[in-house]
Structures are given as C-alpha cells and as structure tokens.
C-alpha angles and dihedrals in degrees: 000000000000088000089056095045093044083057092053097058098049093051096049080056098054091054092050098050088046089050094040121089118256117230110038098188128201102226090183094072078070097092130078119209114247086251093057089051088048089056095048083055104049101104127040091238089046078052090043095048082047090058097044090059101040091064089033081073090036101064101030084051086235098164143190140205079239120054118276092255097067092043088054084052095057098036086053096041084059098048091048088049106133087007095284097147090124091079088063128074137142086305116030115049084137112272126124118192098226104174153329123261114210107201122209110226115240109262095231101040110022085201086068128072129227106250136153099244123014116268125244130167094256109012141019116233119206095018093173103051105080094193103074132104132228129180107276095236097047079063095069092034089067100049100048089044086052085054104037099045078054092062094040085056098045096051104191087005139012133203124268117261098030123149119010141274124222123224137175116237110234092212096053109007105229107148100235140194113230120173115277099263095190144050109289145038135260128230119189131217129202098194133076110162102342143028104235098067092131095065115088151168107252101229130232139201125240090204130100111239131183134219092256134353140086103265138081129202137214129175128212132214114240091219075086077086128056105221120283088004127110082195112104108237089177120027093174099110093034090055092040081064097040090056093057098040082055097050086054085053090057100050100083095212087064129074128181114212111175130011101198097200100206102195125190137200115187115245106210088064120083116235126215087274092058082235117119092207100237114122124276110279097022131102127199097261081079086066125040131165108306104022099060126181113253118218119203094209142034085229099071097079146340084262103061089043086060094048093042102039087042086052083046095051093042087046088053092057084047104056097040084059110034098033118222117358127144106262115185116185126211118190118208137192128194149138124273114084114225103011095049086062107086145100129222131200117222105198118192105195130164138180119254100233087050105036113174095009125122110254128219121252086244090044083054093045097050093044087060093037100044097060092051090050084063094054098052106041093097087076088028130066112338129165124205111207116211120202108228112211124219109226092164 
C-alpha cells in the first residue's frame, strides 16, 4: 500500500511539472544597491565601461523588466569585479554578436511569434505545447532576465549553463528556450537597424478559400493574354501564384495533388475562324457568364483554340516551376467580353498528416499564410543574439 501510494505521488508530480512553467524567474534580483552603483562609479574609466554598456542595450534594443540603467549597473559591477577594467575599452565591454535569429510569425495573430510556451517576463507558461504564440519583445525580456538575474547571483563569477538560449526548431519552426548548455551567457537584441522591428503589415491571401474543403481557388485576369493571342503579354498575377504554390511545396507538412486550369475565351467576341465556338444551332444567349459552353477539342472553333492553347500555355509555366502535378485543363466559352477572358487555378492541397482528408477554412488559411511568413521575416521580427563572456 506505501509503494502505491509512493507511486502516486510521483506520478501526480510528473504531471504537475509537465503542466508548470519553466523559468520562474525572480524579477526582484534585478536591482543594485546605491553603494554598488557608487562603486561602479568610483573611477572615471568604471564610469566609462558603465556608459559603454548602457548604450551598447540601447541601441541593440537588449531590454530588461528593470530599466536599462540599472541593467548597465549590474553588467558593469560584474566586469570591474577585482579591478579588472583594463581588459574594456570602446570595443571590447564584453559582448560578441554570434547570429541572427530569423522568427516565424504565429499563423492566427502575425504580431505574435510561433514559440513552444507561452512567454512571460519571469516564467513560460505551456512549455510543451510548440503552436502557441508570445509577444515578440517579452521574448527577449525573459532571456535577458534569465541572464542577468545569473550575473546578479554569481557575483565575480557565475556557474556554467545559466539562463537560457533560445533556438528555432527546423521541423516546425517554433522558436524555443532551452537551458544555456555552454560557458557563457546570451543577450538578445530586438533591434537590427531600427527600432521599430515589432510593427508589421498583417499579411492576406489573394486566394479564394472555403469553409471547408481541400481546394483553393485564383483567378487570373485575361489581360495575361493579348486578344486573339495564347502567348502571355503580362505573367505578374500567374507568377504571383506560382510563388506561393512553390512556397507550399517547400513546407514538408503540404502536398499539392491536383492544379484544374479553367480557361476561358469569351464568346461575344469572333475569333480568327469567324466562328464564335458555340455548337451548331445555339447562340450565346445559351451561354452566358457563368454557365459556359464546354468544347471537347481545340478543333471545334477559334475560340476553343484560344481556351485550350491559353490553359496550355498557363499549364507549361506551372510545371517548369512546380515539377509533376496532375494539370487538367477545361476549356470554357461564354458571353460576356472582358470579363469572360480569364483563367482560373483550382488548387487541391492537403496536409500530410491528414492526406485526403477536408481542411478547415483556418487550416487553409494558415497553410497560404505560413509560407509567406517565412519569406518576410528578414524585415520582419529578428532577433541578434550577443555571447556574454564570463571574465569573473
């Protein structure tokens, strides 16, 4: 009965640290008495090291739950420590740039970013669960609390893998804290070349989604075409398309099965043969926008030369740049000038752990959006990551 009970209780444990935030931080080590500071400022080059370091986080945007002057005090108490302020000067107050770190925005909020918890100042709530989204700035706080609140423990030194890093996961993509593995510690910087890096433009998608399904939908101008011509005059929209299609090809979890190419000649409008490609009998009244006539061949009439040789011609692009992917074509006439002369892409996708099965509108949403995130993170949310030697 104790062993069970014994068991019981470790398990209860188990789920409670899997559930508890990691971190924990106590934000209150983040102060420095006024007779520390004085003694940081007891010599004109310890006030001169103080300085340096204190615009050092200014301008990398490397911040703090306290204000960065006191963050500057305990980061420059440290270096003196044992009257070592020989080793600093303009270019050298400790701190190595060692990379970039490029975010992914969170697929529901783009002012968000993708992370595994959610991030706090002291603590990270959820840190099993790599779906989630934090502010993009409390992301840095936590991590250069973690470290600072390191340095205002050691004193002249401070032990190896404290505080934490922060790395992206190449599967998914959620940027991630893991405890700091190596001598050390990591400051974080949100800014790169300006200061306003967390604003940003939420981005859209040009494409035509349903509530629930497996396709998506564009539709292309006709003015692609010049009239009476299968040659394109104007490729911005189609390559527009292309560019996303190709960034859901990239992502691993998404696979495209099928591209339909509706393409439509307008039927009010003679083609080269003087035929207007409807069947023998029939007017265009019998087929007006929306409920096109359908040729089998490009043979039946200029017009459906022009349909099927402009889907052709739209199917060709496609597969130079996507590679092998079933591409129908369906060629359409019907009335209506300029707006019967379009094409439209019908693009089946699915994701692979769910092949086959119907998406949401938001799952089909996020699968469009989530590859552009990736592109634009560069000018987006970035993080620079500086090493933080330990001279103690």
């Amino acid at each position: 009965m104790a062993t069970i009970k014994l068991f019981e209780s470790w398990l209860q444990s188990q789920v409670l640290n899997e559930l508890a935030p990691i971190g924990n931080l106590d934000l209150s080590k983040l102060t420095i008495s006024q007779a520390k500071k004085n003694e940081v400022l007891a010599t004109e080059e310890r006030n001169m090291i103080f300085e340096r370091i204190k615009t050092f986080l200014k301008k990398n945007g490397i911040s703090f739950s306290c204000d960065t002057e006191t963050a500057a005090y305990i980061l420059a108490k440290h270096l003196i420590w044992a009257y070592r302020e020989e080793k600093f000067n303009e270019t050298n107050i400790g701190f190595t740039q060692s990379e970039t770190l490029k975010l992914m925005d969170y697929p529901d909020d783009p002012n968000l970013v993708l992370t595994t918890g959610i991030f706090n100042e002291d603590r990270i709530d959820e840190p099993a669960d790599n779906s989630l989204g934090s502010d993009y700035a409390t992301i840095s706080k936590f991590l250069n609390n973690a470290s600072l609140i390191a340095i205002a423990e050691g004193g002249a030194t401070y032990p190896n893998g404290r505080g934490y890093r922060l790395m992206i996961d190449p599967t998914t993509n959620s940027a991630k804290a893991i405890p700091n593995p190596d001598p050390g510690l990591r400051f974080y910087g949100t800014t790169t070349t300006n200061p306003a890096m967390s604003k940003q433009e939420v981005k859209t998608t040009t494409w035509e989604i349903p509530q629930e399904g497996k396709t998506i939908t564009k539709k292309l101008p006709g003015t692609m075409f010049a009239t009476g011509s299968i040659e394109l005059s104007d490729s911005k929209e189609l390559d527009a398309a292309i560019a996303e299609l190709k960034a859901l090809l990239a992502d691993k979890q998404t696979k495209i099965t099928k591209i339909q190419i509706q393409s439509s000649a307008s039927g009010d409008r003679t083609a080269a043969d003087g035929k207007t490609g409807y069947p023998t009998g029939t007017t265009g009244a019998t087929y007006p926008l929306g409920k096109p006539y359908k040729p089998k061949t490009p043979t039946e009439s200029g017009n459906a030369q022009l349909a099927f040789g402009r889907g052709q011609t739209i199917k060709s692009k496609l597969s130079s740049a996507l590679g092998a992917i079933n591409m129908p074509i369906e060629a359409q006439i019907q009335q209506g000038g300029d707006a019967a002369q379009f094409a439209k892409l019908i693009v089946t996708i699915e994701m692979v752990t769910k092949a086959g099965v119907s998406l949401t509108n938001s799952e089909l949403n996020n699968l469009l959006l989530k590859p552009k995130s990736v592109e634009n993170l560069a000018s987006t949310k970035v993080l620079k990551v500086f090493a933080f030697q330990n001279y103690g």
